[in-house]
C-alpha positions as CSV (number, residue, x, y, z in Angstrom):
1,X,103.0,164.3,45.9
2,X,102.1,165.7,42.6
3,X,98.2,164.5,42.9
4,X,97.9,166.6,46.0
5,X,98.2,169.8,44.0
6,X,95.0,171.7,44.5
7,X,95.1,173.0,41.1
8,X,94.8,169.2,39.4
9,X,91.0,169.4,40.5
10,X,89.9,172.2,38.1
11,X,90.6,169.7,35.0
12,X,88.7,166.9,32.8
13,X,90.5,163.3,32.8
14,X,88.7,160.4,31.6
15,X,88.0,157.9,33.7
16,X,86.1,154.7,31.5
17,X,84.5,154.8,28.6
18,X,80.4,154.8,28.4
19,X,80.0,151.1,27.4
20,X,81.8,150.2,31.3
21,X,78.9,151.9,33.1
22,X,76.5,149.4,32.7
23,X,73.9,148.1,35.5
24,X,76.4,148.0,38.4
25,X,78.7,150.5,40.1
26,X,82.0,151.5,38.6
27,X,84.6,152.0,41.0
28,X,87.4,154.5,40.0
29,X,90.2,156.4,41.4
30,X,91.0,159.5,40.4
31,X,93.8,161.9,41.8
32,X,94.2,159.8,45.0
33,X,90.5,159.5,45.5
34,X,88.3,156.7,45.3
35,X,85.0,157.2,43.7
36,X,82.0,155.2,42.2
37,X,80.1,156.0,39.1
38,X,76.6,154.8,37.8
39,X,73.9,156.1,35.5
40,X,70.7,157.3,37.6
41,X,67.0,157.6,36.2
42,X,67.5,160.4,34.1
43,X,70.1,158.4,32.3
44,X,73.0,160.9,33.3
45,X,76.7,160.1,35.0
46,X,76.8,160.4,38.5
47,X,80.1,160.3,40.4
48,X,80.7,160.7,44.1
49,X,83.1,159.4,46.7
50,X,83.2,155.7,47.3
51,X,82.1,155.8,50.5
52,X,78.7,155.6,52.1
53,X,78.1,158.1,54.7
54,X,76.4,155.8,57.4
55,X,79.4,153.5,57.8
56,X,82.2,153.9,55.3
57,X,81.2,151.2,53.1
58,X,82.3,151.0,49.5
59,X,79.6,151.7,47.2
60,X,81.0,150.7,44.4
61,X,80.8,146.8,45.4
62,X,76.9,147.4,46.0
63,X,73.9,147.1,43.2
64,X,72.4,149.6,41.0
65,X,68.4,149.2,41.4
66,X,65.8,151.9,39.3
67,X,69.0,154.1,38.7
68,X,70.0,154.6,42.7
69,X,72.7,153.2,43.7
70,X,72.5,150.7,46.8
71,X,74.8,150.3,50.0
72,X,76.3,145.9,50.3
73,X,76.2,147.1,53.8
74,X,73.0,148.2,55.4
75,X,71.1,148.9,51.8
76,X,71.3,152.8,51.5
77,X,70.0,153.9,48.3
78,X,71.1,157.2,46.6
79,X,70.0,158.2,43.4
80,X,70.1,161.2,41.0
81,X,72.5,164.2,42.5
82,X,73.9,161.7,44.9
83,X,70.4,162.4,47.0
84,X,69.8,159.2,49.8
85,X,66.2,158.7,48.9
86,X,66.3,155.2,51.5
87,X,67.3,154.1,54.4
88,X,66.0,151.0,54.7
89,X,66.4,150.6,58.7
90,X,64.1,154.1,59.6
91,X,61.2,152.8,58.2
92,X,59.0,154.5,55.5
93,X,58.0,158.4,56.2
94,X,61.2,159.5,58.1
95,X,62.9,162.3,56.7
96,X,67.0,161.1,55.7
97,X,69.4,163.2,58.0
98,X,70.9,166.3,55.6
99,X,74.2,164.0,56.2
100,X,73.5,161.1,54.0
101,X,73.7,162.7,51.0
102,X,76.4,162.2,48.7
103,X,78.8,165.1,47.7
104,X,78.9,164.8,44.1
105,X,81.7,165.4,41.4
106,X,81.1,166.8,37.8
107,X,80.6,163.8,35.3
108,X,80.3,164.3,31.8
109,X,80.1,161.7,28.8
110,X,82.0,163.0,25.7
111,X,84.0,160.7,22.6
112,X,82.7,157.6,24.1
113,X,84.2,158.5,27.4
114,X,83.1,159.3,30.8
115,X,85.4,162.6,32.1
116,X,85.1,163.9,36.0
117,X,86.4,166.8,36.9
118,X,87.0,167.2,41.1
119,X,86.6,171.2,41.0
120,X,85.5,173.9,39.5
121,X,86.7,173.3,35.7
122,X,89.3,175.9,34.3
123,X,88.7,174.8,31.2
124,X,86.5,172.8,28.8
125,X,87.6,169.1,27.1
126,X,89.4,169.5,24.4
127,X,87.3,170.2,20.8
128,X,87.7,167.3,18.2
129,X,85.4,168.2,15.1
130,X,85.6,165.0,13.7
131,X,83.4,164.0,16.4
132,X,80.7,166.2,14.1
133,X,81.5,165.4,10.6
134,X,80.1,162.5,9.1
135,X,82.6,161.5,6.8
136,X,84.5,160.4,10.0
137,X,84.0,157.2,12.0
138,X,84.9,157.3,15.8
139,X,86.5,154.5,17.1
140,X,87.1,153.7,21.0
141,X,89.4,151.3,21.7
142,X,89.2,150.6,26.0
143,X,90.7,152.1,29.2
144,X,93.9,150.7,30.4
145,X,96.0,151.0,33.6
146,X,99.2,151.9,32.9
147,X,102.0,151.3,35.8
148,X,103.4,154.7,35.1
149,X,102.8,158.7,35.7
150,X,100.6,160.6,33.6
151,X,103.6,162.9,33.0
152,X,105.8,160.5,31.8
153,X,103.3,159.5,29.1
154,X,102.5,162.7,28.1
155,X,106.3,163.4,27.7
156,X,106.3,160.3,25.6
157,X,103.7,161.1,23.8
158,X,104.6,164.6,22.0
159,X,108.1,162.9,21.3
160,X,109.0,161.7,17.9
161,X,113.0,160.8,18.7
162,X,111.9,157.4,20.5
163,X,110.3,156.4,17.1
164,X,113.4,154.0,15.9
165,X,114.2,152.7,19.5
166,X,110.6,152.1,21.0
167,X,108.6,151.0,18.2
168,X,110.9,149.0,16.0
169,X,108.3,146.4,16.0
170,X,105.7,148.2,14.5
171,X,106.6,151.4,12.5
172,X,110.0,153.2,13.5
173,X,113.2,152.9,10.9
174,X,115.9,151.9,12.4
175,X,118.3,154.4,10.4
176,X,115.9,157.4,10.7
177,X,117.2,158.4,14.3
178,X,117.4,162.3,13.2
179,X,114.9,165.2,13.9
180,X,114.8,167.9,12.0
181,X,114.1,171.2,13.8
182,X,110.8,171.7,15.6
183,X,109.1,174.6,15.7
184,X,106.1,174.9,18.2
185,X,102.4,176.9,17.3
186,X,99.4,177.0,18.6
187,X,97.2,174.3,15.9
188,X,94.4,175.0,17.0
189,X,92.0,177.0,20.4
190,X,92.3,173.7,22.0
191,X,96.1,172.4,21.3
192,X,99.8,173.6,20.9
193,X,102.7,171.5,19.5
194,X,104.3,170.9,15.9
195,X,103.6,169.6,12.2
196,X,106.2,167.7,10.9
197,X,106.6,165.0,7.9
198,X,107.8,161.5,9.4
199,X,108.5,157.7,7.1
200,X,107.5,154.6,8.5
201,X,107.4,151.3,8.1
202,X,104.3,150.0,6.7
203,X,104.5,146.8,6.5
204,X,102.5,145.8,10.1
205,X,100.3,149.2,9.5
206,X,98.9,148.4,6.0
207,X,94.7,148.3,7.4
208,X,95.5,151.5,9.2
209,X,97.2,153.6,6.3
210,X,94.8,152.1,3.3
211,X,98.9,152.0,1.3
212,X,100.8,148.5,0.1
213,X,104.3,150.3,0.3
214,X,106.9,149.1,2.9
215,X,107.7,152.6,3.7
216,X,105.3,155.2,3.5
217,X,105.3,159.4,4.3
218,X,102.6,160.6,7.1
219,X,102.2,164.3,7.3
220,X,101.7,164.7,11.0
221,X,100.7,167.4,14.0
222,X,101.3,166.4,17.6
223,X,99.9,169.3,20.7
224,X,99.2,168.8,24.2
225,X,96.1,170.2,25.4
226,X,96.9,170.8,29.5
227,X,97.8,168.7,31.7
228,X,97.4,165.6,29.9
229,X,96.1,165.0,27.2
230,X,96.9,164.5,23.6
231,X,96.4,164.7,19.8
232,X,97.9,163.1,17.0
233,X,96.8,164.0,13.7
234,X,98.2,161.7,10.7
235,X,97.4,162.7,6.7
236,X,98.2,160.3,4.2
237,X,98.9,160.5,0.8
238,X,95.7,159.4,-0.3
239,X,93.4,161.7,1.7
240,X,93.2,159.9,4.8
241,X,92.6,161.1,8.0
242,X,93.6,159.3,11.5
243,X,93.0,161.5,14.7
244,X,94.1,160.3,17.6
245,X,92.9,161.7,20.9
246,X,95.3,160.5,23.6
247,X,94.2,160.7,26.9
248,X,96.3,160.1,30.4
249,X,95.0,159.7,33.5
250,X,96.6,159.7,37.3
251,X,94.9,157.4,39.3
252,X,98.1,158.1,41.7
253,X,101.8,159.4,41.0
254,X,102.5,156.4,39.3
255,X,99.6,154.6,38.2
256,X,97.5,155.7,35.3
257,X,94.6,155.1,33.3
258,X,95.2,155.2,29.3
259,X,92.8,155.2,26.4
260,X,92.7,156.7,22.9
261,X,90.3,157.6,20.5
262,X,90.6,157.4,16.9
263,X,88.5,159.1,14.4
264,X,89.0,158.5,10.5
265,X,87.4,159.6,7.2
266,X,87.5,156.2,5.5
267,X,85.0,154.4,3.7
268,X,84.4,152.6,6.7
269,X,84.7,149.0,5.3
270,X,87.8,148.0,7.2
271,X,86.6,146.6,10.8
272,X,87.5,148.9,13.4
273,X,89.3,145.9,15.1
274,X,91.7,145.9,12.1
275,X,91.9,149.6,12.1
276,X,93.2,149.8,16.0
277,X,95.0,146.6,16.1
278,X,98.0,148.0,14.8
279,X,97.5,151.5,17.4
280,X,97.0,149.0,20.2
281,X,100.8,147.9,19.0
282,X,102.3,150.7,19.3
283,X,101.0,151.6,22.5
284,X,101.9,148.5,24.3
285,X,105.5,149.3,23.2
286,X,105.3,152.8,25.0
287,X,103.9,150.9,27.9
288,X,106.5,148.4,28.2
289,X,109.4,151.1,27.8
290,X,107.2,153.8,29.9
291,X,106.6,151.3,32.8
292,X,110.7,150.5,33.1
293,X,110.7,154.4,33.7
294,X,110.1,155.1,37.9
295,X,109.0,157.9,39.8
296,X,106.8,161.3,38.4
297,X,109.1,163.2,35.0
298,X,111.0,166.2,36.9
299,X,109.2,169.0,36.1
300,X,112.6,171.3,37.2
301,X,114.4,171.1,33.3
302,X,117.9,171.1,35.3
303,X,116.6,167.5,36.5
304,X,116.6,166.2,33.2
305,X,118.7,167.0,29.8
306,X,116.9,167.9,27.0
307,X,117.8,169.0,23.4
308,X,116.0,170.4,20.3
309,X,113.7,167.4,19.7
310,X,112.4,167.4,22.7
311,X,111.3,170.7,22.4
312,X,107.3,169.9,23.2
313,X,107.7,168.5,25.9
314,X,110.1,171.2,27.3
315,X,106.9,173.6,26.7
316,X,104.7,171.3,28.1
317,X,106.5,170.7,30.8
318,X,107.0,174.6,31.5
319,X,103.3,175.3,31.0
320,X,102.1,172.6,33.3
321,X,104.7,173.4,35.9
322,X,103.0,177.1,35.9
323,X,99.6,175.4,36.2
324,X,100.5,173.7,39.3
325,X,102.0,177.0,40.7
């Protein structure tokens, strides 16, 4: 199984966004493993297995009480670093056997998002400087699960050729079914891929693009940041920025959790339920096509036939087959 590969652990993936870890546990899988999140005293992430250690109970159907979070079963409490600080049946004063306490995984809050990594991280989450430039807005738009792998979507996502098959409904031109020759490069420290020029239909995207014309020119970057994440950039004729940070999680081989981020230099008047209505579109069309689609992309390219405009994801697919070896 592809989520069994040791070297998966050393990596980010997001997992929910900030706003879901409220005053109960979170329970989330990640990689195969089950895990609960909640926010302890301090005010910081905590992640840890799902799983009390007294008798296997799920801790993520429990309470959160004064930032510990508390066991449905027998009402063991653990709080900041995972640390038991009660068990409830010993009485006040005894000391908590070394057992009890929690082995915690890295959590981090970043974008809106809450990323755990499972090792020791190889590398950091991906840099968006938007995030620190105040003529941008940052929009977050909610974590799906997707009934799909995380390299299928990833695949999907750094092609262009589905454009005028998949997303028909919202911007692709039926007629515009050639790709002009891609050339990868490194965009950026954090992402490799390709710029390339692309018309769409604008007739459904009108809030998003700021333009009234029914067909309309984004200048556009696409690169994959490894293993699964990635970024979209789209420039518009009148200045316009839309990032979009793309990010694909495996919950197992073939379930994942989905959410993008979108950051834009407007002048902030549209609502940013107008703004990502249209996104949300699109990316229920990649969902329906992706979720047709069974089983984890071959990352052996003799598995699969590829030609020039599916030159990203041949890289990507050759760089995260030499991550996983």
């Amino acid at each position: 199984m592809l989520i069994d590969n040791e070297a998966l652990l050393d990596h980010w993936y997001v997992v929910a966004e900030t706003t879901d870890v409220t005053d109960a546990p979170l329970g989330v899988t990640l990689l195969g493993r089950d895990l609960v999140v909640w926010r302890s005293t301090s005010g910081d992430i905590v992640a840890a297995p799902d799983r009390c250690p007294h008798r296997e109970a799920p801790l993520s159907q429990g309470t959160v009480h004064d930032g510990c979070v508390v066991c449905p079963y027998h009402g063991w409490a653990f709080g900041d670093q995972g640390r038991c600080v009660e068990v409830p049946s010993s009485g006040a004063g005894r000391p908590v056997p070394p057992a009890a306490h929690l082995a915690t995984v890295r959590a981090t809050e970043r974008y809106g998002l809450v990323w755990l990594c499972l090792g020791e991280p190889s590398s950091d989450i991906p840099f968006m400087a938007a995030e620190d430039d105040d003529a941008y807005r940052r929009i977050n738009t909610g974590v799906d699960v997707w009934a799909t792998s995380a390299t299928r979507m990833t695949d999907n996502f750094l092609d262009i050729s589905h454009f005028p098959y998949v997303h028909i409904g919202t911007f692709g031109i039926a007629q515009n079914t050639d790709v002009p020759k891609i050339e990868m490069e490194q965009l950026d420290d954090d992402f490799f891929g390709y710029a390339y020029e692309v018309d769409v239909r604008n007739d459904e995207g009108a809030a998003a693009s700021g333009l009234d014309d029914a067909v309309i020119t984004r200048r556009m970057s696409t690169g994959f940041h490894l293993p699964f994440t990635v970024r979209s950039t789209i420039h518009y004729e009148t200045g316009l920025d839309h990032l979009i940070l793309l990010c694909s999680t495996p919950v197992d081989d073939t379930t994942s959790y989905f959410t993008f981020v979108i950051w834009r230099n407007d002048d902030f008047t549209v609502p940013a339920e107008e703004v990502i209505v249209f996104d949300r579109a699109i990316g229920a069309e990649d969902k329906l096509m992706l979720e047709k689609v069974k089983g984890v992309l071959p990352l052996d390219q003799r598995a699969t036939v590829s030609v020039q405009s599916d030159r990203p994801s041949v890289e990507w697919r050759r760089r995260f087959a030499d991550l996983l070896a």
